[in-house]
LOPA-824968 format. One record per residue (C-alpha): x, y, z. Coordinates in steps of 0.25 Angstrom, whole numbers, plus 5000, padded with zeros to 4 digits. Layout:
% LOPA-824968
u:v:w
X:Y:Z
...
//
This chain:
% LOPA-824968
u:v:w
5249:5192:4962
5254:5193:4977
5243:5183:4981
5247:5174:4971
5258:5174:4974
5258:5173:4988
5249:5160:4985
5260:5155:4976
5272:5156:4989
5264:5150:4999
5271:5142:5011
5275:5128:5006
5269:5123:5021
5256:5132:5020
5254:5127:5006
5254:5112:5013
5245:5115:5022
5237:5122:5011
5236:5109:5005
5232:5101:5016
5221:5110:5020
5216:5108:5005
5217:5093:5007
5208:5094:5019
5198:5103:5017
5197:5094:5003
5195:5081:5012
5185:5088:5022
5177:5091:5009
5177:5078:5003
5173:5071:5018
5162:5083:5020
5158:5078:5005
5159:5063:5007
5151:5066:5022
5140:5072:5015
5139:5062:5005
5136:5053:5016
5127:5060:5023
5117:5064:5011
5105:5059:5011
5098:5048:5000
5089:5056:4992
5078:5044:4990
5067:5048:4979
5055:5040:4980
5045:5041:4968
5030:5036:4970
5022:5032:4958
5008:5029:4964
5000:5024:4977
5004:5011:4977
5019:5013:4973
5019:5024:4985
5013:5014:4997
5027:5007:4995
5036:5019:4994
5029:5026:5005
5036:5019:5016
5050:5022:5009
5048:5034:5008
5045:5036:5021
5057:5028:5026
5065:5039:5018
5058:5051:5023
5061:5045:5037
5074:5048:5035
5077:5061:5033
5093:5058:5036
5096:5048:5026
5086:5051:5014
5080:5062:5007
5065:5058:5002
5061:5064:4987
5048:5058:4983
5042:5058:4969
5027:5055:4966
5022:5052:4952
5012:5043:4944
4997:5043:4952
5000:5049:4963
4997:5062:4956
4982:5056:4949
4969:5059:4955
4964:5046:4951
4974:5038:4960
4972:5044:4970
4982:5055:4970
4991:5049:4980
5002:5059:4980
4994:5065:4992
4995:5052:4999
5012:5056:4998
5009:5069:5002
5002:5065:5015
5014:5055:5018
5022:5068:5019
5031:5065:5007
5037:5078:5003
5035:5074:4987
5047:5080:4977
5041:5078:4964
5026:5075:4959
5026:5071:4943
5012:5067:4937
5017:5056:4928
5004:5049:4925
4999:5050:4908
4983:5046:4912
4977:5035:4904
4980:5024:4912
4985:5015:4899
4998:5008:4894
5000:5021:4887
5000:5030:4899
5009:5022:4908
5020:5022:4897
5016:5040:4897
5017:5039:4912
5029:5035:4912
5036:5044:4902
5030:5055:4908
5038:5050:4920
5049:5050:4914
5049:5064:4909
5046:5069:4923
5054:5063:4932
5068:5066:4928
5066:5082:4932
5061:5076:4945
5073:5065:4948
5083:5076:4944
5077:5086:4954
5077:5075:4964
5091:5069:4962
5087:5057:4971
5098:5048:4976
5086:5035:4975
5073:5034:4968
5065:5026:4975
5055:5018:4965
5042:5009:4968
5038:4998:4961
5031:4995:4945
5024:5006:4940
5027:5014:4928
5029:5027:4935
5039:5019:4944
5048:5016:4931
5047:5030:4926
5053:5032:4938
5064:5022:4938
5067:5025:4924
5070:5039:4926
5079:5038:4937
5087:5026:4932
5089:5036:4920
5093:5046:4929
5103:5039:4938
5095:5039:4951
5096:5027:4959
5081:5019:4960
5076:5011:4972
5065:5003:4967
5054:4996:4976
5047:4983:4973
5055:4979:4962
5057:4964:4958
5043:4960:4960
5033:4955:4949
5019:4958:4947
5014:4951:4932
5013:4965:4926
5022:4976:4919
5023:4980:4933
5033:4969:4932
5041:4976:4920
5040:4990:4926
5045:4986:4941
5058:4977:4934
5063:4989:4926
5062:4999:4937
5070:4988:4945
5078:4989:4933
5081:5002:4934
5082:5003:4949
5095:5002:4956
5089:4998:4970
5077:4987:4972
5068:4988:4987
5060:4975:4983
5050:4969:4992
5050:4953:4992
5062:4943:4990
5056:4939:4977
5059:4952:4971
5072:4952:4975
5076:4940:4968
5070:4947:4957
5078:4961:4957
5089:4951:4959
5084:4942:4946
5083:4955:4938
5098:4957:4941
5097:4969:4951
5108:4970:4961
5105:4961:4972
5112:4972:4983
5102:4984:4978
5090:4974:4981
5081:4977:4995
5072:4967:4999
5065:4977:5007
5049:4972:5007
5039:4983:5002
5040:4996:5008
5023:4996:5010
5023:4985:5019
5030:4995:5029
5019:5003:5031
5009:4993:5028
5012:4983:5040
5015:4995:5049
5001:5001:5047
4991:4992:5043
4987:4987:5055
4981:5002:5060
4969:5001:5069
4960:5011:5061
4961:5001:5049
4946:5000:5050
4945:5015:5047
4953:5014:5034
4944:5002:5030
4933:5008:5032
4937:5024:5026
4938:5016:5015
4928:5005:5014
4916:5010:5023
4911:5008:5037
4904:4995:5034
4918:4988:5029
4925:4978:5038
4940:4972:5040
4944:4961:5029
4930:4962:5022
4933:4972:5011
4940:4971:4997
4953:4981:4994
4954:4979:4977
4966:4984:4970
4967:4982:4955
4976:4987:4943
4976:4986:4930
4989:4976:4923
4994:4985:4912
4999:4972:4904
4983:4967:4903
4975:4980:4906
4963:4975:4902
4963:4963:4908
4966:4969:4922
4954:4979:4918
4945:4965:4917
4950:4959:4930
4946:4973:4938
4933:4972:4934
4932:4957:4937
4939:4962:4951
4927:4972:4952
4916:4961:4949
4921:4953:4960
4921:4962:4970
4907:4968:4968
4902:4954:4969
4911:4951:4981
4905:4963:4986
4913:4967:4997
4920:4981:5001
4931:4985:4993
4940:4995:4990
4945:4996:4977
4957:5005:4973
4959:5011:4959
4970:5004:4949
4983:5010:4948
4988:5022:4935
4991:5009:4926
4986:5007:4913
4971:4999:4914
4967:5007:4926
4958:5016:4919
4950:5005:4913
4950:4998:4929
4945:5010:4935
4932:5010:4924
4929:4998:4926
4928:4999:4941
4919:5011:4937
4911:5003:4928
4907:4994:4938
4905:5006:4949
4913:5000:4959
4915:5016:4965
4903:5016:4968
4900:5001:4974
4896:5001:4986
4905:4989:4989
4919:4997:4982
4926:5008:4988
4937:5013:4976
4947:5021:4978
4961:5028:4972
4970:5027:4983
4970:5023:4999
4982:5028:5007
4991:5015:5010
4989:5015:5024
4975:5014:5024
4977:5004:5012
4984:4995:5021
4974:4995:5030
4964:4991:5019
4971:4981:5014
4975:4975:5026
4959:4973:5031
4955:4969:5018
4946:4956:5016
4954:4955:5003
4963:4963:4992
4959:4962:4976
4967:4967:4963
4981:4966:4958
4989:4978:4966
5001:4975:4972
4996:4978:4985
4987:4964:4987
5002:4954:4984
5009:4963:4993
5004:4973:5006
4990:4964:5007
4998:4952:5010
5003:4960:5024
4990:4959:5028
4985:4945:5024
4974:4953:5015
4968:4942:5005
4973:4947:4989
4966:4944:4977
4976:4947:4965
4969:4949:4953
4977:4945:4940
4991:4947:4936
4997:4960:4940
5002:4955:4954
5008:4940:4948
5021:4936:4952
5020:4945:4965
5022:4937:4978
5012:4937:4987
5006:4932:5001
4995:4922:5003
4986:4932:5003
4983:4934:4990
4976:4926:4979
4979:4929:4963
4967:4928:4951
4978:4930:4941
4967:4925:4931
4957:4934:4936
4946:4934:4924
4933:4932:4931
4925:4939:4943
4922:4926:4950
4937:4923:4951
4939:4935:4957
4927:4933:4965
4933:4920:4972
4946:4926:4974
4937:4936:4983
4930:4924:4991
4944:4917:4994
4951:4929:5000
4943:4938:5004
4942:4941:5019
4955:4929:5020
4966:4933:5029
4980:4929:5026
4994:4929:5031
5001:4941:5031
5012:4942:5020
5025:4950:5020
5031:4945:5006
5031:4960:5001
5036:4965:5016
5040:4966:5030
5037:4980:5033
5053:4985:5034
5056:4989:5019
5057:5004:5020
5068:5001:5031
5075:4993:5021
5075:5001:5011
5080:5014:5018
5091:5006:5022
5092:5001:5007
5093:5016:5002
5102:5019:5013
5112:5009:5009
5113:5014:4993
5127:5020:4989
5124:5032:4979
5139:5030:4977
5136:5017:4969
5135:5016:4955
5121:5020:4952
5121:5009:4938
5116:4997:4941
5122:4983:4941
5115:4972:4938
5118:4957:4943
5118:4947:4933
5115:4936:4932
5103:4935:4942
5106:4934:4957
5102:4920:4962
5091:4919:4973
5095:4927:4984
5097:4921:4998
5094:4930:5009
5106:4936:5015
5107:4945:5027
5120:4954:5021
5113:4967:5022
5101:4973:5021
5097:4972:5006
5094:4958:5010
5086:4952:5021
5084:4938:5025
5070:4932:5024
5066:4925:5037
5057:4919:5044
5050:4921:5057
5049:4907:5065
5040:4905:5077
5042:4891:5085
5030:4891:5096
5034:4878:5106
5029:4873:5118
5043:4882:5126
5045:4893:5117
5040:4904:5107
5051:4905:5098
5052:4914:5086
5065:4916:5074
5068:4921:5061
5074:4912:5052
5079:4915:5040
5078:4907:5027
5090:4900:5030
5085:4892:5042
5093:4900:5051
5086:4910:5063
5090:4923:5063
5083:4927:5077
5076:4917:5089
5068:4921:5099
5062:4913:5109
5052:4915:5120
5045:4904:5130
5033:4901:5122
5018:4907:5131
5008:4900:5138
4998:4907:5133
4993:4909:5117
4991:4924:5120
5003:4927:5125
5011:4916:5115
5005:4925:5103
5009:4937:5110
5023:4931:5111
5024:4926:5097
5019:4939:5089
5027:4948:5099
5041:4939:5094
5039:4937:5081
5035:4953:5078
5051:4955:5087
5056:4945:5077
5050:4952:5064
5055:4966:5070
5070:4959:5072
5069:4954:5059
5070:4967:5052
5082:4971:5059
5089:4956:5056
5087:4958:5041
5077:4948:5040
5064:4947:5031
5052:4939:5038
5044:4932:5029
5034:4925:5038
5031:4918:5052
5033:4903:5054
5028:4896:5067
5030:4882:5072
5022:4879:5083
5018:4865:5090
5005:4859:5087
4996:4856:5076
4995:4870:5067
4988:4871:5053
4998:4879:5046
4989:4883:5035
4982:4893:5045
4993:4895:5054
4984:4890:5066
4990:4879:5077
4979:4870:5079
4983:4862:5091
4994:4864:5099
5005:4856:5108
5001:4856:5122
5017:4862:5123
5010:4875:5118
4997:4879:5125
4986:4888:5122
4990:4884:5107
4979:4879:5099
4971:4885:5087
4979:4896:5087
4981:4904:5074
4996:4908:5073
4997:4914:5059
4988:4926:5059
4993:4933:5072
5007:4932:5068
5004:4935:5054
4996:4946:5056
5007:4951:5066
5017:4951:5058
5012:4953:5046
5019:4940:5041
5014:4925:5035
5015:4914:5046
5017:4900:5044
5014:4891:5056
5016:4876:5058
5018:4864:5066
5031:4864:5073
5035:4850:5070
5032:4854:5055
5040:4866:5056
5051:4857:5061
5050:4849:5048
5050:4864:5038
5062:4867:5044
5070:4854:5043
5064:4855:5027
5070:4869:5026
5081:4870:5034
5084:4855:5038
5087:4840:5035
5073:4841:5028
5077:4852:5018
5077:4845:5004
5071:4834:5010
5057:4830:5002
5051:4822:5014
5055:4820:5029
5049:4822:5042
5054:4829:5053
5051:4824:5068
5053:4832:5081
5056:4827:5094
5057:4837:5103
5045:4841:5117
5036:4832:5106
5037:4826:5092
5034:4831:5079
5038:4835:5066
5035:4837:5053
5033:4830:5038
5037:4835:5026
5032:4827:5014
5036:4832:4999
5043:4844:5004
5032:4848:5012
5026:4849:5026
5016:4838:5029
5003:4844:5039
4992:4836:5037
4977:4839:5035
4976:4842:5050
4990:4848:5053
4995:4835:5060
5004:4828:5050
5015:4829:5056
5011:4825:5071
5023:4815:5073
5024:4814:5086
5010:4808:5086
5013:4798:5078
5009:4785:5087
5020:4775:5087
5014:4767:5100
4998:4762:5104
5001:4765:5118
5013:4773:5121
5016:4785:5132
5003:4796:5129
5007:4808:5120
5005:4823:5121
4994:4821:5112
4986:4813:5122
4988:4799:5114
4998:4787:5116
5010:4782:5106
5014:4795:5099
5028:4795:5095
5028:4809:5104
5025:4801:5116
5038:4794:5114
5047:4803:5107
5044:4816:5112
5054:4825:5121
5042:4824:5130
5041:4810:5131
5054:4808:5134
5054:4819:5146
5042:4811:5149
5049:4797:5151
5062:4805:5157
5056:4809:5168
5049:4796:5172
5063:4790:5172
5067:4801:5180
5056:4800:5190
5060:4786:5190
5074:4788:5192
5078:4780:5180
5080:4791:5171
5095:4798:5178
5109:4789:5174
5122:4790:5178
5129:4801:5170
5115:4808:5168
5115:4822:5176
5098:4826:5179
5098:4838:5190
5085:4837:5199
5079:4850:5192
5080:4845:5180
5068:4843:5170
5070:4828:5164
5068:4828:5150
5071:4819:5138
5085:4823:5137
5090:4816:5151
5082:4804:5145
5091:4804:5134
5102:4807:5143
5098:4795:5150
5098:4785:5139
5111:4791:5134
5115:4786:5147
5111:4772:5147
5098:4774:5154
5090:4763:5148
5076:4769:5152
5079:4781:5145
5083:4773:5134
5071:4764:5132
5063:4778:5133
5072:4785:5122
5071:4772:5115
5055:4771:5114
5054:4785:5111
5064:4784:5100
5056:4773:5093
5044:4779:5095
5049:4791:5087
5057:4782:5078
5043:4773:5074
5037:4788:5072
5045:4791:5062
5044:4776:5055
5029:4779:5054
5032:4794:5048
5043:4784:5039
5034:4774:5034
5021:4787:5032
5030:4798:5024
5042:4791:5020
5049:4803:5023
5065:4804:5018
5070:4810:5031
5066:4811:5047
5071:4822:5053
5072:4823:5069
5070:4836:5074
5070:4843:5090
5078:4840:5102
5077:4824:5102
5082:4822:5086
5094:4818:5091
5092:4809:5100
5080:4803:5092
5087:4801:5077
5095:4789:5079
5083:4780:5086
5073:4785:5077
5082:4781:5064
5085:4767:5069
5069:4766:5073
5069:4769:5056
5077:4759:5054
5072:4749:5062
5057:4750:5058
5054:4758:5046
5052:4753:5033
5065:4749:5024
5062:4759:5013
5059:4771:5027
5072:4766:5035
5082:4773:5029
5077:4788:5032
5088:4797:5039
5082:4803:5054
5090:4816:5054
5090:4826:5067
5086:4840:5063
5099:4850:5062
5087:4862:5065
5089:4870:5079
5075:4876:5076
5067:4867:5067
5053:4874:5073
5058:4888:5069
5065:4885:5056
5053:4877:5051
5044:4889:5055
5053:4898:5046
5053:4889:5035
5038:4890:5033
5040:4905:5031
5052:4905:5023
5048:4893:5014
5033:4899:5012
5035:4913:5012
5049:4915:5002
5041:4907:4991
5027:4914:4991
5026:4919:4976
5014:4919:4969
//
């Protein structure tokens, strides 16, 4: 009682300052509480299914695990892993040094419809125990298998947040229906392609929970299959006697919506290759319903024990990416011939219809209607032993970057029920506002006679980055040059948010674009001639590479980001060091059977007129050209004739055919009668191009355009045809027509390759 009392009379001053001490020590606790909010880490689960599913959650994972500070790694293994007769790849985890926090045998054998459907339930009974015991903030899920939407199921169910991986792509099967739901399902997409994007977006997922981040494999892929001991993989595999590019790498698995129909085009797959008789490896079908019957009849026709066949149940991806890149040519339906083969330009052949729909690179070939041997067998004589230009549709090698700083953004605060945005978001244009979305460029290479110049420009038209450099003497050190900026511009690209999606060069000379090669070159650009620019660059950078004309890159860019856009038929004409241009004819570019369609600058307009660079009389080029013009300058100089009053020309400097213009501005009547030939010269060019194409539009493009425009539209006026006199000369608006129609062949090829 005397305590309580004594508690009951306290000091009204001590009982304040009682009160205030509360108030702080409450504050302190809630700070220390809010602090430590803060600071906890991201518990990331990551749940892995099978071998194939684990190549492209490997690299994630090993981001995570990198990362000791920011996440806290739990990893689930399932499905066939844990199966002998898949290779029990669960010791391929194991030997990655992955501490594993649950191991759940999943799989119901039989390998039918009936199994699958058991598989899954049996799922579904273990995994919520496991989930519960884990308590992850984010599971992380891969793909379109039926263990993958056990997975997904559960964990929607039981209010944990889900990253899935892959989603929004199709593949012709109910691989389709199994990877939709579990986007369904998933409250986070890291898709790999702009298509599947506009997908997820199409299927009303939340725009703002969408990464474009490539495909985690490709990190590892590109970093490591270029080893020096490939040749030791190949042949641990294959034998001693095999060599590069002449062996076969066969994957195929069975379609569970046409079983037995996928089971007849094995065997037809098998027939061809004994006759094709060449090394292969073959790899065993995945767990789905039909494998059993695969497998029998591969044993039926003793391809384990063929001489030619070497079978197997897994390979550890690293050396698969060594086989697979040295491979005279991939066969089957897996996944992995549409996506990692095209990185290395290995030759595909797509057997039937589990990959339709999937976009791919040039690489590969489809026998959707793959119903007899010999089909197959032709198939084999086209691509086998063919090289192609390497692809990135599925990847740039930086997803698992992105997707850490994804996770790192995501507010567990948020409400974990997900909105959905109807109606459809419209196509999406690229726009750099954070890092969920990145803009797709181009990487634009201009090789002129003065300077090396390489830029990326984006879909827009407009150039992110320049860089310039004088442009070697030499075709050693030129490659050198060029490789060495490009693979600076690729790294600075990453950190610019943008997403290269192939290499463009415009280059002087005649060049066949369809192989990539400059033919002949200028004389502006030595030591240039027969060169093959595609496949260095390509097999550099791991990326496609278009390569062209300079005068007909400058008429793709006016027809993309020009006075030519919209415009059905027009030419466009340079005047610059020389004269060129290019035609486009019905919306597309004119080359010719031997590349030199559109050599307008030698276009003779005179029998006997001053010699041309070419080494013949009369061209337009002759006349026209910057060149011609400093030409005639200077004899005017030596002459004396050239300088007027008002006209300042220091001693030291070089006379070009700007102070011959100058001049004529300034009622010098020489330099007038020059100007006014070379103008009608250029002008009766361009009536012959009139009276030949019956183009709708001229377009004047490089430093003399202006100058050039009003002569050469009186010319028009004056001597073309009525029904010809009437179309518009226009100068071009274009600061860098040579690098924006470089990019344009990228960005017009590479964003519509669908098959």
């Amino acid at each position: 009682m005397e305590k309580l009392a004594g508690s009951l009379f306290i000091n009204p001053h001590e009982r304040y300052y009682l009160s205030m001490k509360r108030t702080r020590d409450k504050v302190e606790r809630k700070n220390m509480d809010e602090k430590s909010q803060c600071q906890r880490k991201l518990r990331v689960c990551v749940a892995t299914c099978n071998r194939a599913d684990y190549s492209k959650l490997a690299p994630i994972m090993c981001g995570i695990k990198s990362h000791p500070d920011e996440f806290e790694l739990e990893v689930i293994v399932l499905g066939s892993h844990l199966i002998d007769d898949y290779g029990n790849t669960i010791r391929m985890i194991e030997q990655d040094d992955f501490d594993i926090s649950s191991k759940l045998h999943t799989i119901v054998r039989g390998e039918d419809e009936a199994a699958m459907v058991e598989s899954v339930g049996l799922a579904l009974v273990k995994l919520p125990d496991v989930l519960q015991r884990l308590r992850p903030d984010i599971l992380v899920i891969h793909g379109d298998r039926f263990d993958a939407l056990a997975l997904a199921t559960a964990a929607a169910l039981m209010n944990i947040r889900i990253l899935h991986v892959e989603g929004g792509e199709v593949s012709g099967t109910i691989d389709d229906s199994i990877r939709h739901a579990i986007s369904k399902l998933a409250h986070y997409h890291a898709c790999c392609t702009r298509t599947a994007e506009q997908h997820l977006i199409a299927m009303c997922e939340d725009h703002s929970r969408i990464l474009l981040a490539g495909c985690p494999s490709y990190d590892k892929l590109l970093s490591t299959h270029r080893r020096d001991d490939y040749m030791d993989v190949i042949k641990s595999w294959l034998g001693d006697n095999v060599q590069d590019h002449d062996y076969i790498v066969a994957l195929q698995h069975p379609v569970t919506t046409d079983i037995q129909h996928s089971v007849k085009i094995y065997g037809l797959m098998l027939d061809a290759l004994i006759t094709f008789n060449k090394r292969t490896l073959i790899l065993f079908p995945n767990i789905d319903a039909g494998s059993k019957e695969m497998v029998r009849v591969m044993r039926k026709k003793g391809i384990e024990q063929h001489p030619n066949f070497r079978a197997v149940k897994h390979i550890p991806f690293e050396q698969f990416i060594q086989l697979l890149g040295h491979a005279g040519c991939m066969i089957g339906n897996s996944s992995c011939g549409v996506r990692e083969a095209g990185a290395f330009g290995t030759p595909v052949i797509n057997l039937g219809s589990r990959q339709t729909g999937r976009e791919t690179g040039e690489n590969v070939i489809h026998v959707r209607d793959a119903d007899t041997q010999n089909k197959i067998y032709h198939a084999l004589e086209l691509q086998f032993g063919k090289r192609y230009p390497c692809s990135k549709v599925y990847g740039d090698g930086n997803a698992v970057p992105r997707i850490l700083k994804f996770l790192r953004t995501i507010d567990l605060d948020e409400p974990l029920q997900k909105t959905f945005c109807f109606p459809p978001v419209k196509d999406c244009i690229s726009q750099d506002i954070d890092h969920i979305l990145e803009m797709q460029t181009a990487l634009a290479v201009d090789l002129g006679g003065t300077n090396l110049r390489v830029a990326i420009v984006c879909q827009r038209g407009k150039i992110v980055k320049k860089y310039t450099q004088p442009n070697p003497k030499t075709f050693k050190d030129r490659m050198q040059l060029l490789l060495k900026i490009c693979a600076d511009a690729t790294q600075d690209a990453v950190s610019l948010n943008c997403r290269i999606l192939g290499v463009g060069v415009s280059t002087g000379g005649r060049v066949n674009p369809q192989e990539g090669v400059v033919l002949h070159s200028t004389k502006l650009i030595e030591e240039w001639s027969s060169v093959d620019l595609r496949t260095p660059i390509s097999d550099a950078l791991h990326l496609p590479v278009w390569v062209d004309n300079d005068g007909n890159c400058a008429a793709l860019a006016e027809k993309k980001f020009g006075h030519g856009k919209g415009v059905e038929n027009f030419v466009t004409v340079i005047t610059g060091t020389g004269v060129g241009g290019g035609i486009i004819h019905q919306n597309e570019l004119i080359h010719g059977s031997t590349f030199c369609a559109a050599e307008l600058g030698h276009i003779m307009v005179s029998l006997d007129g001053p010699e041309c660079s070419c080494g013949r009389r009369g061209c337009v080029e002759a006349f026209a050209s910057g060149m011609a013009l400093q030409k005639e300058a200077k004899k005017l100089h030596d002459e004396d004739l050239l300088k007027v009053e008002g006209m300042d020309l220091k001693l030291v400097e070089p006379v070009t055919a700007v102070h011959l213009i100058k001049a004529a501005k300034l009622g010098n009547s020489k330099a007038e009668a020059v100007l006014n030939k070379a103008s009608t010269a250029l002008g009766v060019g361009i009536v012959n191009l009139l009276h030949m194409l019956n183009p709708s539009l001229v377009i004047l493009s490089g430093v003399l355009a202006s100058y050039y425009q009003a002569p050469v539209q009186k010319t028009i006026s004056e001597r073309a045809l009525v029904s010809a006199q009437n179309i518009n000369v226009v100068v071009s608006h274009l600061e860098e027509p040579a690098l924006l129609g470089a990019a344009s062949m990228v960005l017009d090829y590479a964003t519509r390759r669908t098959y």
